[in-house]
N, C-alpha and C positions, 0 to 999 in steps of 0.2 A: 492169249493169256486170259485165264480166267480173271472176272472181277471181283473185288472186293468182299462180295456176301455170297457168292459161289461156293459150294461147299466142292471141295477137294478130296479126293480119297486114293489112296492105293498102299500096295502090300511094297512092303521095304524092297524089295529087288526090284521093284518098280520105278522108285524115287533116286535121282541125280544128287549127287552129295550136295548142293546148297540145299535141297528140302530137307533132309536128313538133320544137317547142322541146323538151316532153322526151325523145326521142329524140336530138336534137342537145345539150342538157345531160348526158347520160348517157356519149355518145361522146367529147365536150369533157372529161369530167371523167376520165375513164380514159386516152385516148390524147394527150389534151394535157396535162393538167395530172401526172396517176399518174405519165406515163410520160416526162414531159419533154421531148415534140413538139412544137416547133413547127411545125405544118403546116396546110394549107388541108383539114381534114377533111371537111368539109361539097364536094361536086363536084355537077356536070353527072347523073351517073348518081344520084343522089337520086331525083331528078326521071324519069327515063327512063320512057318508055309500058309499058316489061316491066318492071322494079326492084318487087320488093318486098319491102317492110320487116318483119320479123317482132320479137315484143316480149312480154315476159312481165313483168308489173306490177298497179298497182292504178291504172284509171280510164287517165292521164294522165301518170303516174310510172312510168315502166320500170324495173325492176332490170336486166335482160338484151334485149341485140336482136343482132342480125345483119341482114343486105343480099343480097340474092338479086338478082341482075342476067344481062341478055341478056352474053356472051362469045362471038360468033363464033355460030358454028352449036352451042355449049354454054353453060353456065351456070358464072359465078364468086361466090363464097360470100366476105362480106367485111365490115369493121366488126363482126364479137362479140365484144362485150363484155358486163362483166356488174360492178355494182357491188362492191367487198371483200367484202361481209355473206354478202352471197348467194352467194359462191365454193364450190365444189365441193357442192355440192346437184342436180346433172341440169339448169340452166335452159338451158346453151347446147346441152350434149346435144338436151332438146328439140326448142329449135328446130334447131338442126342437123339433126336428123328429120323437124322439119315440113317445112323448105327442103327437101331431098334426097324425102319424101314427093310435094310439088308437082311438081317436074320430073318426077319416076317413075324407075325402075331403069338403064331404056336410056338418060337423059339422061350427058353427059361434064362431069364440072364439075369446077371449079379453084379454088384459092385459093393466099393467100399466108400460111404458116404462121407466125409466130413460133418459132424454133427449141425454144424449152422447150414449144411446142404441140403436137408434130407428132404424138407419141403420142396424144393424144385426137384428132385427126383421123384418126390410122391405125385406130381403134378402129371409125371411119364407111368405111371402103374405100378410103380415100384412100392414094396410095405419091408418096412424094418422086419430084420430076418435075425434076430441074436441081440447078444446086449451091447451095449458102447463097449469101446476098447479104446485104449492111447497107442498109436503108431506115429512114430519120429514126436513126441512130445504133443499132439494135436488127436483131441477125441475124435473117434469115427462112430459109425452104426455098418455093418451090414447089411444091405438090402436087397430082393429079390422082385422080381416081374416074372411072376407064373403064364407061361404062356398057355394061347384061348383054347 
Protein backbone atom coordinates (compact mmCIF):
# COMPACT_ATOMS: atom_id res chain seq x y z
CA UNK A 1 0.00 0.00 0.00
CA UNK A 2 1.14 3.16 -0.87
CA UNK A 3 1.77 5.83 1.90
CA UNK A 4 0.43 8.64 2.87
CA UNK A 5 2.25 11.36 0.59
CA UNK A 6 2.65 8.91 -2.35
CA UNK A 7 1.15 10.33 -5.09
CA UNK A 8 -1.22 7.77 -6.83
CA UNK A 9 -2.17 7.86 -10.43
CA UNK A 10 -4.17 5.81 -12.94
CA UNK A 11 -6.67 5.88 -15.77
CA UNK A 12 -10.31 5.07 -14.58
CA UNK A 13 -10.30 1.23 -16.01
CA UNK A 14 -7.56 1.00 -13.88
CA UNK A 15 -9.02 1.93 -10.44
CA UNK A 16 -11.24 -0.76 -8.24
CA UNK A 17 -14.61 0.73 -7.30
CA UNK A 18 -13.55 2.03 -3.56
CA UNK A 19 -10.76 4.40 -5.44
CA UNK A 20 -13.34 5.47 -7.88
CA UNK A 21 -16.06 6.21 -4.86
CA UNK A 22 -13.20 7.71 -2.93
CA UNK A 23 -12.22 9.86 -5.26
CA UNK A 24 -15.80 10.92 -6.18
CA UNK A 25 -16.63 11.31 -2.17
CA UNK A 26 -13.50 13.59 -1.85
CA UNK A 27 -14.60 15.82 -4.87
CA UNK A 28 -18.39 15.60 -3.65
CA UNK A 29 -17.46 16.63 -0.28
CA UNK A 30 -15.26 19.91 -1.18
CA UNK A 31 -16.96 21.19 -4.55
CA UNK A 32 -20.53 20.31 -3.67
CA UNK A 33 -21.10 20.30 -0.29
CA UNK A 34 -17.66 22.99 1.03
CA UNK A 35 -18.54 24.95 -1.62
CA UNK A 36 -22.23 24.92 -2.15
CA UNK A 37 -22.36 23.57 -5.79
CA UNK A 38 -24.78 22.09 -7.06
CA UNK A 39 -23.47 20.47 -10.13
CA UNK A 40 -22.96 17.26 -12.06
CA UNK A 41 -19.22 16.82 -10.84
CA UNK A 42 -18.67 13.52 -11.75
CA UNK A 43 -18.66 13.83 -16.29
CA UNK A 44 -17.91 11.79 -19.42
CA UNK A 45 -14.00 12.81 -19.12
CA UNK A 46 -13.60 10.58 -15.86
CA UNK A 47 -13.79 8.02 -17.97
CA UNK A 48 -11.87 9.17 -21.13
CA UNK A 49 -8.96 6.69 -22.80
CA UNK A 50 -6.15 9.66 -21.93
CA UNK A 51 -7.81 11.13 -18.23
CA UNK A 52 -5.81 10.50 -15.58
CA UNK A 53 -6.54 10.67 -12.06
CA UNK A 54 -3.89 11.46 -9.71
CA UNK A 55 -4.41 11.16 -5.64
CA UNK A 56 -2.49 11.30 -2.54
CA UNK A 57 -3.98 9.20 0.51
CA UNK A 58 -4.05 5.99 2.57
CA UNK A 59 -5.14 2.76 0.58
CA UNK A 60 -8.71 3.99 -0.76
CA UNK A 61 -9.17 7.44 1.00
CA UNK A 62 -7.73 10.38 -0.72
CA UNK A 63 -6.99 13.45 1.05
CA UNK A 64 -6.02 15.38 -2.35
CA UNK A 65 -6.55 14.52 -6.35
CA UNK A 66 -6.60 16.44 -9.46
CA UNK A 67 -7.78 15.14 -13.32
CA UNK A 68 -5.40 15.35 -15.99
CA UNK A 69 -7.28 15.10 -19.30
CA UNK A 70 -6.64 15.08 -23.31
CA UNK A 71 -7.69 19.26 -24.33
CA UNK A 72 -7.31 19.62 -28.05
CA UNK A 73 -3.87 19.03 -29.12
CA UNK A 74 -2.82 19.97 -25.15
CA UNK A 75 -3.73 18.86 -21.73
CA UNK A 76 -6.38 20.59 -19.05
CA UNK A 77 -5.59 20.15 -15.38
CA UNK A 78 -8.96 19.98 -13.34
CA UNK A 79 -11.04 18.83 -10.16
CA UNK A 80 -8.01 19.56 -7.11
CA UNK A 81 -8.89 19.40 -4.46
CA UNK A 82 -7.71 18.57 -1.25
CA UNK A 83 -9.53 17.79 2.19
CA UNK A 84 -9.46 21.08 5.09
CA UNK A 85 -6.91 18.97 7.39
CA UNK A 86 -4.49 18.59 4.77
CA UNK A 87 -4.63 22.36 3.43
CA UNK A 88 -1.41 24.04 2.79
CA UNK A 89 1.04 21.10 3.25
CA UNK A 90 2.47 20.63 -0.69
CA UNK A 91 -0.32 17.80 -1.62
CA UNK A 92 -1.76 19.65 -4.65
CA UNK A 93 1.68 21.10 -5.37
CA UNK A 94 2.58 17.56 -5.72
CA UNK A 95 0.40 16.38 -7.81
CA UNK A 96 0.38 19.47 -9.82
CA UNK A 97 4.09 18.28 -10.44
CA UNK A 98 3.32 14.93 -11.16
CA UNK A 99 0.53 15.99 -13.85
CA UNK A 100 2.73 18.66 -15.40
CA UNK A 101 5.82 15.86 -14.93
CA UNK A 102 3.65 13.26 -17.28
CA UNK A 103 2.88 15.53 -20.12
CA UNK A 104 6.70 16.84 -19.99
CA UNK A 105 7.89 20.65 -20.42
CA UNK A 106 6.75 21.10 -24.23
CA UNK A 107 3.11 19.97 -23.33
CA UNK A 108 0.42 23.32 -23.48
CA UNK A 109 -1.93 22.84 -20.58
CA UNK A 110 -5.02 24.70 -19.29
CA UNK A 111 -7.09 25.10 -16.46
CA UNK A 112 -9.74 26.93 -14.78
CA UNK A 113 -8.48 28.64 -11.85
CA UNK A 114 -10.48 29.79 -8.91
CA UNK A 115 -9.68 33.42 -8.68
CA UNK A 116 -8.10 33.22 -4.89
CA UNK A 117 -6.13 30.11 -6.75
CA UNK A 118 -4.39 31.58 -9.46
CA UNK A 119 -1.11 32.48 -7.34
CA UNK A 120 -0.35 28.93 -6.65
CA UNK A 121 -0.99 28.03 -10.21
CA UNK A 122 1.33 31.00 -11.24
CA UNK A 123 3.95 29.51 -9.03
CA UNK A 124 3.60 26.15 -11.74
CA UNK A 125 4.06 28.45 -15.05
CA UNK A 126 0.79 29.14 -15.50
CA UNK A 127 -0.37 33.08 -16.67
CA UNK A 128 -4.12 34.16 -16.82
CA UNK A 129 -5.24 33.30 -20.19
CA UNK A 130 -8.91 35.43 -20.54
CA UNK A 131 -10.97 37.35 -18.20
CA UNK A 132 -12.61 36.11 -14.77
CA UNK A 133 -15.99 34.43 -15.24
CA UNK A 134 -18.52 33.11 -12.55
CA UNK A 135 -19.11 29.23 -12.88
CA UNK A 136 -21.55 27.51 -10.21
CA UNK A 137 -21.65 30.96 -8.38
CA UNK A 138 -17.63 31.15 -7.68
CA UNK A 139 -15.27 33.63 -9.87
CA UNK A 140 -12.52 31.68 -11.84
CA UNK A 141 -9.59 32.94 -14.46
CA UNK A 142 -8.55 30.81 -17.14
CA UNK A 143 -4.96 29.93 -17.32
CA UNK A 144 -2.51 28.59 -19.62
CA UNK A 145 1.30 27.04 -19.30
CA UNK A 146 2.76 27.48 -22.74
CA UNK A 147 5.03 24.74 -23.25
CA UNK A 148 9.11 25.21 -23.63
Amino acid sequence: MAGMREIQQGRFEELDGATVFGLARLRQDVFVVEQDCAYPDLDDNDFAPETVHFWIGEGTSPVACLRLLRDGPGWRIGRVCCVPAERGRGLSGTMLTAALDQVGPEAEVVLDSQVQASGFYRRYGFVEDGPEFIEDDIWHVPMRRIGK
